[in-house]
Structures are given as structure tokens and as C-alpha cells.
C-alpha positions as CSV (number, residue, x, y, z in Angstrom):
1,X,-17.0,-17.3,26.1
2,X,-14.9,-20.8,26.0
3,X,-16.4,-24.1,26.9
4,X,-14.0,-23.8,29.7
5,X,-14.8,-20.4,31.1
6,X,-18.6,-21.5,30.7
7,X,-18.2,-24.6,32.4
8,X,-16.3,-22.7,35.2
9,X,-19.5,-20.1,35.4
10,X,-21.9,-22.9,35.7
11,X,-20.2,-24.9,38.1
12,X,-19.5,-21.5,40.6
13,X,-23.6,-21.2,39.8
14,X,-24.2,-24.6,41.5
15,X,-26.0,-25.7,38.1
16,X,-24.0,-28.7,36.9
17,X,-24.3,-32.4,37.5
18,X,-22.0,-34.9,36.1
19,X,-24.9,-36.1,33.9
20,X,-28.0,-35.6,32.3
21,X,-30.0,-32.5,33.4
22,X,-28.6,-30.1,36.3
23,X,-32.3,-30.5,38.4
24,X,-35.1,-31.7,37.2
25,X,-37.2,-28.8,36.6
26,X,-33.8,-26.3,35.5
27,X,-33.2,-25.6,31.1
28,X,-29.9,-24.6,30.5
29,X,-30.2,-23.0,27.4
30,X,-27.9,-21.7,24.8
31,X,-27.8,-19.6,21.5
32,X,-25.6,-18.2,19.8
33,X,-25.9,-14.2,21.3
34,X,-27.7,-12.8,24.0
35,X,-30.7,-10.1,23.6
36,X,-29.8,-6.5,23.0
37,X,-31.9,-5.1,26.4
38,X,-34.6,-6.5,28.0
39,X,-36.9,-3.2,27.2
40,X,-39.8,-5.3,25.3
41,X,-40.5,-2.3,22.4
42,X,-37.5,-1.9,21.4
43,X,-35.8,-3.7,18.7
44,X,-37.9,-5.7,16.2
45,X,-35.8,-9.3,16.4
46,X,-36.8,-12.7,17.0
47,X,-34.0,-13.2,19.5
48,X,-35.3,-10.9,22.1
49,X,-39.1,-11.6,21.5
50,X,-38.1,-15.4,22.4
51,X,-36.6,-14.6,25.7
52,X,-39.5,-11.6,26.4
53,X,-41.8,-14.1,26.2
54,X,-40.6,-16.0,29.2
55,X,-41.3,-12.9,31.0
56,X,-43.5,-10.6,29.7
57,X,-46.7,-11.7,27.8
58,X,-49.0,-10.4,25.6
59,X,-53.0,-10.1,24.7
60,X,-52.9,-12.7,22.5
61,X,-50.2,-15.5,20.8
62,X,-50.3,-18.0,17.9
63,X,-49.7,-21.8,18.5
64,X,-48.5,-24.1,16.6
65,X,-50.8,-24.5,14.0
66,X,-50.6,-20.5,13.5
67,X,-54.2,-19.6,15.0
68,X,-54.6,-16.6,17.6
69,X,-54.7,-17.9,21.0
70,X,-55.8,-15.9,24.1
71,X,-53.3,-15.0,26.7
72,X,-53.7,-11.6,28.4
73,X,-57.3,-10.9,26.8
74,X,-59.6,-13.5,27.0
75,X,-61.4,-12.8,23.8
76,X,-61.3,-10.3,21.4
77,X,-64.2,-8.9,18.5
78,X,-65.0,-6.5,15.7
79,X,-67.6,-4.0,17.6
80,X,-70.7,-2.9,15.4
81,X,-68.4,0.2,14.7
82,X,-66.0,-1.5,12.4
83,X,-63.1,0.5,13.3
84,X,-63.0,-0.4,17.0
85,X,-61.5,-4.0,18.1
86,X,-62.7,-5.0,21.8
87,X,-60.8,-7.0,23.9
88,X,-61.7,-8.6,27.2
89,X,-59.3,-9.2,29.5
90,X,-58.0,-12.1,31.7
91,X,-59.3,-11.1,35.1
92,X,-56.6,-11.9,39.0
93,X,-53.7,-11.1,36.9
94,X,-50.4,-10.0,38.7
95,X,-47.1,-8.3,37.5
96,X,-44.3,-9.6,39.0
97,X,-44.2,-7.1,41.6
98,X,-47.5,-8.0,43.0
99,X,-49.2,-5.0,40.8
100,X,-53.0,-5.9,39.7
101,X,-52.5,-5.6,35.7
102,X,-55.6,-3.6,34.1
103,X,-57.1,-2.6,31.1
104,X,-54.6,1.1,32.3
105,X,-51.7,-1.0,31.9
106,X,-53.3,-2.3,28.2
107,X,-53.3,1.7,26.9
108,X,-49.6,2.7,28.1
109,X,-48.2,-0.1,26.8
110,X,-49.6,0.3,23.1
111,X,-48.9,3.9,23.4
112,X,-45.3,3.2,24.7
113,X,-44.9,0.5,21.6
114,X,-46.3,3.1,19.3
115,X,-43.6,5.9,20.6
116,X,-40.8,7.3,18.6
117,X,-37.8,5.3,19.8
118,X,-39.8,1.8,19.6
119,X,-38.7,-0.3,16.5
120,X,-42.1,-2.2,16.8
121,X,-44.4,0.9,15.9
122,X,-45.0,-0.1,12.5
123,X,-47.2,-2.4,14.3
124,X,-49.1,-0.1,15.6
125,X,-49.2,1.9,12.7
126,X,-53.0,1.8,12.0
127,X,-54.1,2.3,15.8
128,X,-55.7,5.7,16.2
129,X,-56.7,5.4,20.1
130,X,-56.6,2.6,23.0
131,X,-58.7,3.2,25.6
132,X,-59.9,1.5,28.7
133,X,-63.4,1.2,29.2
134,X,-63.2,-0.5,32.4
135,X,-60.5,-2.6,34.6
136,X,-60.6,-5.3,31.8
137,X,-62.2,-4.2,28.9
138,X,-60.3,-2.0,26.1
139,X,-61.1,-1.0,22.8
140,X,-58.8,0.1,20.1
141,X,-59.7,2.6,17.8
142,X,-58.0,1.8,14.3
143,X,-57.4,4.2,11.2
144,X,-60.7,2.2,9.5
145,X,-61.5,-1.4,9.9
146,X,-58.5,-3.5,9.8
147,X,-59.1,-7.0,9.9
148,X,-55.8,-8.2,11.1
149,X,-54.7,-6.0,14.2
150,X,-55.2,-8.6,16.7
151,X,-52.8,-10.6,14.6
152,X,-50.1,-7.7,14.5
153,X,-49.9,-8.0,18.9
154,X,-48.2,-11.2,19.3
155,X,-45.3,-9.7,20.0
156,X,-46.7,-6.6,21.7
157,X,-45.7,-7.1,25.2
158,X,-47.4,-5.8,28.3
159,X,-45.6,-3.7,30.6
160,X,-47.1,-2.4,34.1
161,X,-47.9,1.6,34.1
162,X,-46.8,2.3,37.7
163,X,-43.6,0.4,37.8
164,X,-42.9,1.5,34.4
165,X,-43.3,5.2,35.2
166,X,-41.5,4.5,38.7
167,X,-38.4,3.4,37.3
168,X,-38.0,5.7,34.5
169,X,-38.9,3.6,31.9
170,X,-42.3,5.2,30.7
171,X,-40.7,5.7,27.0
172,X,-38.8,3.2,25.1
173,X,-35.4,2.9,25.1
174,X,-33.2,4.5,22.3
175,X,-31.9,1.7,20.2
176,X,-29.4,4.1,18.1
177,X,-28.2,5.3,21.4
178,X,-26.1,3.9,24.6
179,X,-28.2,5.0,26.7
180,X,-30.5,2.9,28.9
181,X,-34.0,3.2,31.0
182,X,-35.4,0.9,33.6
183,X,-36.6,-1.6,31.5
184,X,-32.5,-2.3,29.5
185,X,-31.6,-4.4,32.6
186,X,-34.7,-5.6,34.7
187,X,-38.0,-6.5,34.2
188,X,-41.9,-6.6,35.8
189,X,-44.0,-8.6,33.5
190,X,-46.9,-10.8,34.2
191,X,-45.4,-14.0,32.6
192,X,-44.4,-17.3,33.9
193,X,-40.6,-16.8,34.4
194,X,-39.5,-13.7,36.9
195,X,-35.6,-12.3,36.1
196,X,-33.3,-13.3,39.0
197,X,-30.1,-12.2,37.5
198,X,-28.7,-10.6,34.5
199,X,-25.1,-10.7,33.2
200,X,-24.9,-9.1,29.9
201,X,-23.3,-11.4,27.3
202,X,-23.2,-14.2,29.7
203,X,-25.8,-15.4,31.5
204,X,-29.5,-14.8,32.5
205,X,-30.9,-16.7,35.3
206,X,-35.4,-16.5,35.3
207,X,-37.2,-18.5,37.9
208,X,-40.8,-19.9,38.0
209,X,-43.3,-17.3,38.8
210,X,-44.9,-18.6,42.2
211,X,-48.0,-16.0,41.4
212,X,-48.2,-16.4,37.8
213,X,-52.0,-17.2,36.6
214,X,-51.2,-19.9,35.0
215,X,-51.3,-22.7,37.2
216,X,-53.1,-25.5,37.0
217,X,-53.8,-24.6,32.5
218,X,-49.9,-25.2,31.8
219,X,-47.5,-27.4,32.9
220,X,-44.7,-25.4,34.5
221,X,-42.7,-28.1,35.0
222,X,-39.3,-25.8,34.1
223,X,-38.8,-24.2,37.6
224,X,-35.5,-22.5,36.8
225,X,-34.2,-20.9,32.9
226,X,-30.6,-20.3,32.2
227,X,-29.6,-18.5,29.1
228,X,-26.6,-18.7,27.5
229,X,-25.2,-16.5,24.8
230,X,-22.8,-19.1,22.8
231,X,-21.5,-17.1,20.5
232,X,-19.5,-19.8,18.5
233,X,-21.2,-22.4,17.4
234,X,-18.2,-25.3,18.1
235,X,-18.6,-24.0,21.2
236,X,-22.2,-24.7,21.4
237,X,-22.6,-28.0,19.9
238,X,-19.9,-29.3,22.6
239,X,-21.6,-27.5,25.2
240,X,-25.0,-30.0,24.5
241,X,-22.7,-33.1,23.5
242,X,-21.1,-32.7,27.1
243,X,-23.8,-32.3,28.5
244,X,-23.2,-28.3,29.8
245,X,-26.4,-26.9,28.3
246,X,-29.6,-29.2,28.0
247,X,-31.4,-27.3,25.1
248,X,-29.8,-25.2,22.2
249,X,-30.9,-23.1,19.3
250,X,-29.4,-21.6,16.2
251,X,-27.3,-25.0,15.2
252,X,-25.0,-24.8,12.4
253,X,-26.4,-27.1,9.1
254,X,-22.9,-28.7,9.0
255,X,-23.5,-30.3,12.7
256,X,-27.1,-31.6,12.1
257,X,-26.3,-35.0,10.5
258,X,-23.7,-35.4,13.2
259,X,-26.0,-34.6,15.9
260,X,-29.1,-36.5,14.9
261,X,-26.7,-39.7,15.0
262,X,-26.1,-39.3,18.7
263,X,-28.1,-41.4,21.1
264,X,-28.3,-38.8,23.6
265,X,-29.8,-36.5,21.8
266,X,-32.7,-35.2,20.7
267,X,-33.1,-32.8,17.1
268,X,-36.5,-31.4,16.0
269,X,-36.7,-29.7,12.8
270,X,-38.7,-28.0,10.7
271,X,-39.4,-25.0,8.0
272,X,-38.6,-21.4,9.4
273,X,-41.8,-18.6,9.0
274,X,-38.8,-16.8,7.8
275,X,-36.9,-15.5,4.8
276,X,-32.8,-14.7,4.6
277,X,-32.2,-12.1,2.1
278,X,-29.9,-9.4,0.8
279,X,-30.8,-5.6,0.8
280,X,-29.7,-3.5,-1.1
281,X,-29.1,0.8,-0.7
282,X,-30.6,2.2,-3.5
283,X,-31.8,5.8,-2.5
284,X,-28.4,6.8,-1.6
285,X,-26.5,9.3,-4.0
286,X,-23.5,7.3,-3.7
287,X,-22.2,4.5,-2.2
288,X,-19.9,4.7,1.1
289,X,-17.9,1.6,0.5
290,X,-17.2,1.8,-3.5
291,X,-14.8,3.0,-5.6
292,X,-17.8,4.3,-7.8
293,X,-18.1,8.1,-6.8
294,X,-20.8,10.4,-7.5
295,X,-23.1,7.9,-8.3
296,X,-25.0,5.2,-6.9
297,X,-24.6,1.6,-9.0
298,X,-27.4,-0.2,-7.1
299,X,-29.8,2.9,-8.2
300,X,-30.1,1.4,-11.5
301,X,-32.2,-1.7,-11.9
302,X,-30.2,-3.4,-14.5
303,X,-27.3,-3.6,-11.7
304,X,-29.6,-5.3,-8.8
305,X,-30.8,-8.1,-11.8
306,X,-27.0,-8.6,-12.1
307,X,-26.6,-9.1,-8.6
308,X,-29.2,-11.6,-8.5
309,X,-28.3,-13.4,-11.5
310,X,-24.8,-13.8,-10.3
311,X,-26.2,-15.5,-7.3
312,X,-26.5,-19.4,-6.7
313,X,-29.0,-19.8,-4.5
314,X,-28.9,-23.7,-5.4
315,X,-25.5,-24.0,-4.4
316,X,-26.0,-22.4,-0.7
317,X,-27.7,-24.7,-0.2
318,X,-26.2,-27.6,-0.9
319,X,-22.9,-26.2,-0.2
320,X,-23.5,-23.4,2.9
321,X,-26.8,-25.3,4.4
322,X,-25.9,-28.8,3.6
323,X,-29.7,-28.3,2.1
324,X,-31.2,-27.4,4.2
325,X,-32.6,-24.4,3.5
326,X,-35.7,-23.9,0.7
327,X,-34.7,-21.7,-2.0
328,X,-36.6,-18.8,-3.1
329,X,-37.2,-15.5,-5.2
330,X,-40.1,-14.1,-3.4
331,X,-39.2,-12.1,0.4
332,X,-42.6,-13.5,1.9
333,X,-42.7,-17.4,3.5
334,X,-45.4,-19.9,2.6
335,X,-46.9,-19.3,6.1
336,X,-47.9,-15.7,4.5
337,X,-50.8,-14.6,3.1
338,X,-50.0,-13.0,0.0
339,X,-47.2,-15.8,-0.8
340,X,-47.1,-17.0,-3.8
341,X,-45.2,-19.8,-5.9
342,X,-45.3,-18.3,-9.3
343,X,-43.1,-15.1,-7.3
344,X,-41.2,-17.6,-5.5
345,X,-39.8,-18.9,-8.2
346,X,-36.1,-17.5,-8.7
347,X,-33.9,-17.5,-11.7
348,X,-30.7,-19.5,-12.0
349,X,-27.0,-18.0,-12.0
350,X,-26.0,-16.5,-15.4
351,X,-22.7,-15.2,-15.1
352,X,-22.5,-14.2,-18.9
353,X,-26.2,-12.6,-18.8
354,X,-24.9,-11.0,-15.4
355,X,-22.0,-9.3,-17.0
356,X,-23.9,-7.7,-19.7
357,X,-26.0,-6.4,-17.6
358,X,-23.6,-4.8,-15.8
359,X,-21.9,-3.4,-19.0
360,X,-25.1,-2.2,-20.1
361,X,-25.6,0.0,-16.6
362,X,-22.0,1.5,-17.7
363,X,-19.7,-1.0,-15.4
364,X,-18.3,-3.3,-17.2
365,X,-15.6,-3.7,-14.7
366,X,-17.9,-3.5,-11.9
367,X,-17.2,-1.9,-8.7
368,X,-16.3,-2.6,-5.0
369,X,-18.6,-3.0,-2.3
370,X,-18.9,-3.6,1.4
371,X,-21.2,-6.7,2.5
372,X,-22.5,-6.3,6.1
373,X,-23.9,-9.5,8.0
374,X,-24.4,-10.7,11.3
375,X,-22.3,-13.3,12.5
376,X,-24.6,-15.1,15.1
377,X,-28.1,-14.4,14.4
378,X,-29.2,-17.2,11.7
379,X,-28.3,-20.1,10.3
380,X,-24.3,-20.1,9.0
381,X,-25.3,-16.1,8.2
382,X,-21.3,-15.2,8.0
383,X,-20.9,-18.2,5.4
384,X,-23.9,-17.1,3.3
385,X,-22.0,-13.5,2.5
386,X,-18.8,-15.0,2.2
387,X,-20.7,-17.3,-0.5
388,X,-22.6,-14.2,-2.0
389,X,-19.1,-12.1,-1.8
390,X,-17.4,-15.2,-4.1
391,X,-20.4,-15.1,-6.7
392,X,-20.2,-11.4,-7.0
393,X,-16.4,-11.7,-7.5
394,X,-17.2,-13.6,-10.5
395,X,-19.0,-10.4,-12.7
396,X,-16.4,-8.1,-10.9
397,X,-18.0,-6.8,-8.3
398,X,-15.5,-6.8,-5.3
399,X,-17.1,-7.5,-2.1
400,X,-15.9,-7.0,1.4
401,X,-17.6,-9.2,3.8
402,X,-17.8,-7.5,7.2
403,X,-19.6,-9.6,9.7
404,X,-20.8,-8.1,13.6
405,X,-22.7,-9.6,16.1
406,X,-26.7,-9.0,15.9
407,X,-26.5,-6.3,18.4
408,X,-24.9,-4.1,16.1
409,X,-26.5,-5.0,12.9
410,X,-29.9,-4.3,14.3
411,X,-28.4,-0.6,15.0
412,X,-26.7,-0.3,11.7
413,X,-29.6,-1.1,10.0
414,X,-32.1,1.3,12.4
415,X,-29.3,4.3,11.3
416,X,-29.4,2.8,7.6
417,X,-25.5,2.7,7.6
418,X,-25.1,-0.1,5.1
419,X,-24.7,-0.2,1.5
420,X,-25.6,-3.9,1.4
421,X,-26.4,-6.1,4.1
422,X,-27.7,-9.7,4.6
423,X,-30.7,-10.1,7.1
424,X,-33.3,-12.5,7.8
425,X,-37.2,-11.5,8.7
426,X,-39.9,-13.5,10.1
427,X,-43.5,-12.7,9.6
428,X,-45.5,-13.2,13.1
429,X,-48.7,-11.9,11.7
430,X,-48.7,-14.6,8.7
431,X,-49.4,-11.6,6.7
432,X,-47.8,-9.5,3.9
433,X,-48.7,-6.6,5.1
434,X,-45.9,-7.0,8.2
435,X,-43.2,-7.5,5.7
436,X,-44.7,-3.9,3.9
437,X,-45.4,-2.2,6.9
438,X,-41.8,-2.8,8.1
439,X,-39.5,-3.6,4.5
440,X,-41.0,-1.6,2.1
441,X,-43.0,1.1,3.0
442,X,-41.1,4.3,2.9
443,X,-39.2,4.7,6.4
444,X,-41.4,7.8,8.9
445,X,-44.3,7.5,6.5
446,X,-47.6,7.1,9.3
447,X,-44.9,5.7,11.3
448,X,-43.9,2.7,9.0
449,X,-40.6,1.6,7.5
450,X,-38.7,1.4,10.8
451,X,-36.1,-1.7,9.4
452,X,-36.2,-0.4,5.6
453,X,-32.8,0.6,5.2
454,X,-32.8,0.6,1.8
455,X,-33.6,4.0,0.9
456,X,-36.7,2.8,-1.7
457,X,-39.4,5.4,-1.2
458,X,-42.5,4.8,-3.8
459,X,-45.4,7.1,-3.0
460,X,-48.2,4.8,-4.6
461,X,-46.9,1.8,-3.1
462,X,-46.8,3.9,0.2
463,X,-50.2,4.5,-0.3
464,X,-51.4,0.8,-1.0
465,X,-49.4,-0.3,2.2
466,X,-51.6,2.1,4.2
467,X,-54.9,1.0,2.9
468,X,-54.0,-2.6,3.4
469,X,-54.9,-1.4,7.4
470,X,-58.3,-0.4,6.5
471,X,-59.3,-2.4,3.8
472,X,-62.7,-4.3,5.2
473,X,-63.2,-6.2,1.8
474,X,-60.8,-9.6,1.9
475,X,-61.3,-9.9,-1.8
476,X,-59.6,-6.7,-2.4
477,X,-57.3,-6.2,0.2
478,X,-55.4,-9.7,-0.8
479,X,-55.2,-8.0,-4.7
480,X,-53.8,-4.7,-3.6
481,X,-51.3,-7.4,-1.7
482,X,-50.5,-8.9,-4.9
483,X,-50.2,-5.7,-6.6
484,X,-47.2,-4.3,-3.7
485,X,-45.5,-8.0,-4.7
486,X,-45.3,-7.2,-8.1
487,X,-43.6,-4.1,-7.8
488,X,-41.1,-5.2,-5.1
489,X,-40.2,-8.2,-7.0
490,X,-40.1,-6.2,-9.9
491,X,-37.6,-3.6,-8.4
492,X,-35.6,-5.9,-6.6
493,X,-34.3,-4.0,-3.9
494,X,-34.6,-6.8,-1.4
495,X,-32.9,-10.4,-3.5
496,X,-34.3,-13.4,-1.5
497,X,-31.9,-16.1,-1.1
498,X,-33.9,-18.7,1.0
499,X,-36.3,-19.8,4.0
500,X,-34.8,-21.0,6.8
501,X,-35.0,-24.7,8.3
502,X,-34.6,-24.7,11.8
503,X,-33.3,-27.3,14.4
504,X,-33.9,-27.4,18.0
505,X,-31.3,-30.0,19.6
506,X,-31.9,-30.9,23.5
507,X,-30.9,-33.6,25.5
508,X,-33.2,-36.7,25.4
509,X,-35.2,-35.9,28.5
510,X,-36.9,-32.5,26.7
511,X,-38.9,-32.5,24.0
512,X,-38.9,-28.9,22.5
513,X,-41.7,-28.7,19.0
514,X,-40.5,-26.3,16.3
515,X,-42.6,-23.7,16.0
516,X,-42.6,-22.2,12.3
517,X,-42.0,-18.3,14.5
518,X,-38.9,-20.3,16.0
519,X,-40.8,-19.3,19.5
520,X,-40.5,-20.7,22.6
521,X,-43.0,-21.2,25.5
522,X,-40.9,-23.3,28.6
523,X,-43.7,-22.7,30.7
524,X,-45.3,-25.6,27.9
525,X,-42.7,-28.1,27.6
526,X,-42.4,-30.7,29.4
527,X,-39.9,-33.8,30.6
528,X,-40.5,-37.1,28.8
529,X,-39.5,-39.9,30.6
């Protein structure tokens, strides 16, 4: 979409003044692409949980300062059986359709997330049985006691039974399919913000929820949400510096220093609970995008330590993220449990060492390769593979960067149809065992492994992920967490490049706080005069 064509759709919508904010109590708000369907348990990406949240919500959430917060349930315990959480629920609830939500609606949505099309089932992965013992009391039955479950529903959204069922949305949508359900283009959540229109790849218009719960604890002063999918980021920044969106994410490094400078304006920052990485395919025979046939080059370790070493992750960022961005060697934030420096520590490019590496593995004139990234999901993502592709040039590896939007990444990935891919992952459970659960463990196994692409299967790591979800004892559950890290670090499958520094840019009248998940919750912020 052109700044033109955009400011032609928001003046036909009525939502444009000549200055300042459209109405005092309406966010125009842009990023750089849209959400892939509006079916909450679908695909496993930031992007859609942001905008889900607005309209669905969940048992519990994490504020700033990371700690578990109630929003659905009131409270939540450990019962005397150690294998059963209980939660209490928030009592005069409503979905959007005036439905009472219940501890009914609690079960089918975990069983719906836990389904085989829902790309958030690893989540799930431990839960045995949800049942409700009464309208607002249900207990989940776990594979043993795990001591973080509440912390893996944050993102969990709750969907009503009867309008779920109604409109032929009672499983989740097929993410490595076209086809759709009830839920890929409407909504009927309990949150704040109630879908009043929906143009795919354009613009979504959510208004204030006269029934929502809420009133009177938060301060609701944004009546009216419009999203806009921006997919170029010129286009963007010159939406917010005219004054055509009032709040924007996903801003390119290169404009911050220019932005910050303008009166206008307002630019929060801060460091990402995410990491930005490369991914390698090495369970595949052979590669689909090389020259190399009948065997696979990233199968052999001495090949993925040449990759890394050929990397300069220094010179991303002073180059790519104008620095910002914070280095590392380790696939796991400092947020994380389980993080930790020594791992983080990453070695620096060796183009000589590199090159006999790659000799030794039997390529000393290296090979060709295809480079998949998305072109609007983080921060300069497309410039970070070119970068990669350049430093891979010099050992002789030829690299093809081939950049899509999110939308298709996220499917590639699900299919495991790339050789070697950038992506970025957040960790909203601030634990390791997410990244495991998801990254590492082998893909099917107890129904984890849904975004490992990778082909790496290891049977004993397998089965330390899996006892990570019953593991009572802290002491030992964080060492088996240290032991996974070794071996992934080790095998080098994944090659961290950074964490991500994000910026939130609005105009002055909005004051939008970073939040290390990069969520959002308008239904909290507030006008400053």
C-alpha cells in the first residue's frame, strides 16, 4: 500500500484530521504486515498474538516486570495432588456476543489449542486433561507436576464453545492449507476491543467493548483501533511523520536517530525477550537449493562451525542495526531461565579458520545455497540475510537470499520447506523449556517440535525436554536445562546472531512502554497531556 492509497483509505474512513490525533480516544496503528487469520491457535507468531490480545484474552498475562498476572482466572494453585493446577475464574464475564464465558468454554479451548492443526500445541504438550469442576473452577491435569504451566498460557486465548461450534470453527484452522473456518475472518472473544471490520492486508477496524469487564480497573481511554499493515517501512515512517498513523511498530534501526530528533514524536525503546537466528536443515538427505547432490553439507558439524565462523555478528550490528541490536551465541534471551553468559558468548569471524573447516568436511569450494527470510517481520530482517549471504560469499558458499512476507514464512517453515532460513523467536514463558518444546525437540514427538524445521531429531535430548514438564525439583530441572544448552550449542543447528532492541514511535500525545514480549495492551495506555 502507498502513502497515497493509505491516505485515500483513511480519509474515505472519516479517520483523518489535519493534525494531531484523528479523535481523541481512536489509535491508528501501523506495522509492517498484517496477521495471517484471526483464528487465535493457529500460528505461533508474535504479530498475531499482539493484535489477539485486543480481542481475545486469556487466563492469565505477564506485565512488565515479567510476573503472571490474572486476567480470565482470578487465581490459580498447585492442588495437594501435585499434578493438577486449579484455577478460579473471573466471575460476570461476557463474550462478545453476550454469551456467559465458563469454566466449559476454559476445557474446549485448551483442547482446541492442543488439536492437530494448532501451531501452539507444544504448549500444551504436558496437559493430560482440563476439566470443569464448576461454572468457574477448572483444573488441569498435567503429565506430572510441572511447575511452569500457568506460565506456558499467556498466549493461550479463550474462545466461546457455542459460537465456536456454531460457526464451524470447533477445530483450528489449517495453517499449511487455504482453507479457512469461522474464526480466519471474525471473532467472539471476551476482550476489550470487538472486530468491526476486516480488510485483509489493509485495514482492521476494533472498537471499545461497551460490556467488557473491565471497566472501572483499566483505563479504556482508546475507544476505536485501526490497524494498518505497512509493509514498507519508508512508507511507515512517513505515515507517523505526517501525521497518518499515530503509533507504529517494527521501525527500521536506520530511522531511529532521525526519529528521536523530531519534536513531535515520541520513541520508546528497549531490549527484545527475543533472539534472531539462522536455522539450519540438517536431517535432510540432500539439499533442495545446492549444487551438492546426494548429500547433505549442513549434516556435518564441521560445515555449520564454518558457517558461524564466517559470520560477523559485530558488524550487523554496527552496520545492519546501526547497534542496536545485542550480539549473541546462545538462542535463549537474558529474560530466560536457563540463559547464560558463558553460552552467550560467540566467537569472532575467521574466514581462514572458516575455509579449512570447510576443506576438511570435503568442500573446499563450497557449495550454493538458498537463504529464506522474511521481509517484514523484525527488525531490517531482509538486510540481515543479505549481510549473512555476503559473509558466506567470502568461504564460497554461494547464497541466494529469497525474502517473503511473514505469512509465508511461517508456512514454509510449518511444511519444513527451507534449507536455511532466518527467523526470530520470543520466549513468553521466560523459560527454556519454550524454546525446547518448540526448537529443538524432535517435530510430532508428544506433540512438540511444531516450528523445528530443522530436521535435528536426538532421542535423549527428546527425552530431557519431556521431563523438563514434570520435573517437581527446581534444583534439577534448571541442570537438565543446562544439559539440553550444551548439546544445542554444541551442534549448532540453530547460529544466533542477536537479540532484538525494539522501538515503539507514536505521536507525542501516547505514551506506549516497551514491553520485553513487544506486547501490547491499548485497553492500558493512556493520553498524556
Amino acid at each position: 500500500m502507498t502513502l497515497k492509497t493509505l491516505g485515500s483509505a483513511l480519509l474515505a474512513a472519516g479517520l483523518l484530521t489535519s493534525v494531531g490525533l484523528a479523535q481523541a480516544e481512536t489509535v491508528r496503528w501501523a506495522r509492517s504486515a498484517d496477521v495471517t487469520t484471526l483464528d487465535p491457535h493457529v500460528f505461533n507468531t508474535g504479530t498475531n498474538f499482539v493484535l489477539m490480545h485486543q480481542m481475545y484474552e486469556t487466563l492469565v498475562n505477564r506485565s512488565a516486570d515479567g510476573k503472571l498476572v490474572p486476567t480470565l482466572a482470578l487465581s490459580w494453585k498447585m492442588t495437594s495432588d501435585p499434578s493438577v493446577w486449579e484455577f478460579k475464574l473471573r466471575p460476570n464475564v461476557k463474550f462478545h456476543d453476550g454469551t456467559p464465558f465458563t469454566a466449559k468454554d476454559v476445557v474446549f479451548s485448551l483442547n482446541r489449542a492442543k488439536g492437530p492443526n494448532a501451531q501452539v500445541k507444544s504448549l500444551l504438550a504436558s496437559m493430560e486433561e482440563a476439566k470443569a469442576i464448576d461454572d468457574l473452577t477448572v483444573h488441569v491435569k498435567t503429565k506430572g507436576a510441572n511447575l511452569i504451566f500457568p506460565d506456558n498460557l499467556t498466549n493461550l486465548f479463550i474462545m466461546s464453545e457455542k459460537w465456536s461450534k456454531a460457526n464451524g470453527a470447533a477445530e483450528t484452522q489449517d495453517a499449511a492449507s487455504k482453507t479457512e473456518n469461522g474464526a480466519t475472518r471474525a471473532e467472539n472473544g471476551t476482550g476489550p476491543y470487538v472486530l468491526a471490520s476486516r480488510e485483509v492486508d489493509a485495514k482492521t477496524v476494533m472498537k471499545l467493548n461497551p460490556n467488557y469487564w473491565g471497566k472501572g480497573q483499566a483505563p479504556l481511554q482508546v475507544t476505536e483501533l485501526v490497524y494498518l499493515p505497512i509493509k514498507s517501512p519508508a512508507t511507515r515512517v512517513a505515515a507517523l511523520l505526517s501525521g497518518e498513523v499515530d503509533f507504529a511498530q517494527d521501525i527500521p534501526a536506520q530511522d531511529v536517530a532521525r526519529l528521536k530528533q523530531d519534536s513531535k514524536l515520541r520513541i520508546n525503546e528497549g531490549p527484545e525477550n527475543r533472539s534472531i537466528f539462522l536455522a539450519l536443515n540438517v536431517g535432510a538427505a540432500e539439499l533442495k537449493s545446492s549444487n551438492i547432490k546426494g548429500k547433505n553439507p549442513f549434516s556435518d558439524l564441521k560445515v555449520r562451525q564454518a558457517v558461524e565462523l564466517a559470520i560477523d555478528r559485530d558488524a550487523i550490528k554496527r552496520s545492519v542495526m546501526r547497534g542496536l541490536s545485542i550480539p549473541t551465541g546462545m538462542l535463549a534471551p537474558s529474560f530466560v531461565n536457563g540463559y547464560d553468559k558463558a553460552m552467550a558468548a560467540y566467537p569472532k569471524a575467521d574466514v581462514v579458520k572458516a575455509k579449512a573447516l570447510l576443506a576438511e568436511a570435503g568442500y573446499p569450494n563450497g557449495f550454493t545455497v538458498t537463504l529464506h527470510s522474511p521481509n517484514d517481520r523484525y527488525v531490517n530482517d531482509e538486510a540481515i540475510a543479505t549481510a549473512v549471504a555476503g559473509f558466506m560469499g567470502r568461504i564460497g558458499i554461494k547464497t541466494e537470499v529469497s525474502s517473503r512476507p511473514i505469512a509465508q514464512h511461517s508456512v514454509a517453515i510449518v511444511k519444513a520447506e527451507s534449507d536455511f532460513y532466518l527467523y526470530g523467536w520470543g520466549v513468553p514463558t521466560y523459560d527454556s523449556a519454550y524454546i525446547f518444546d518448540f526448537l529443538v525437540a524432535t517435530r510430532g514427538k508428544e506433540g512438540r517440535g511444531a516450528q523445528n524445521a530443522t530436521g535435528y531429531s536426538n532421542a535423549e535430548i527428546d527425552n530431557k525436554i519431556i521431563s523438563l514438564s514434570s520435573e517437581s525439583d527446581k534444583a534439577k530441572r534448571d541442570a537438565t536445562i543446562k544439559d539440553i544448552w550444551q548439546t544445542v550449542n554444541k551442534e549448532r543447528f540453530y547460529i544466533p546472531l542477536h537479540d532484538q532492541v525494539i522501538h515503539f514511535a507514536s505521536v507525542k500525545k501516547i505514551n506506549v512502554p516497551v514491553h520485553p514480549d513487544n506486547a501490547i495492551h491499548f485497553k492500558d495506555v493512556k493520553f498524556v497531556k
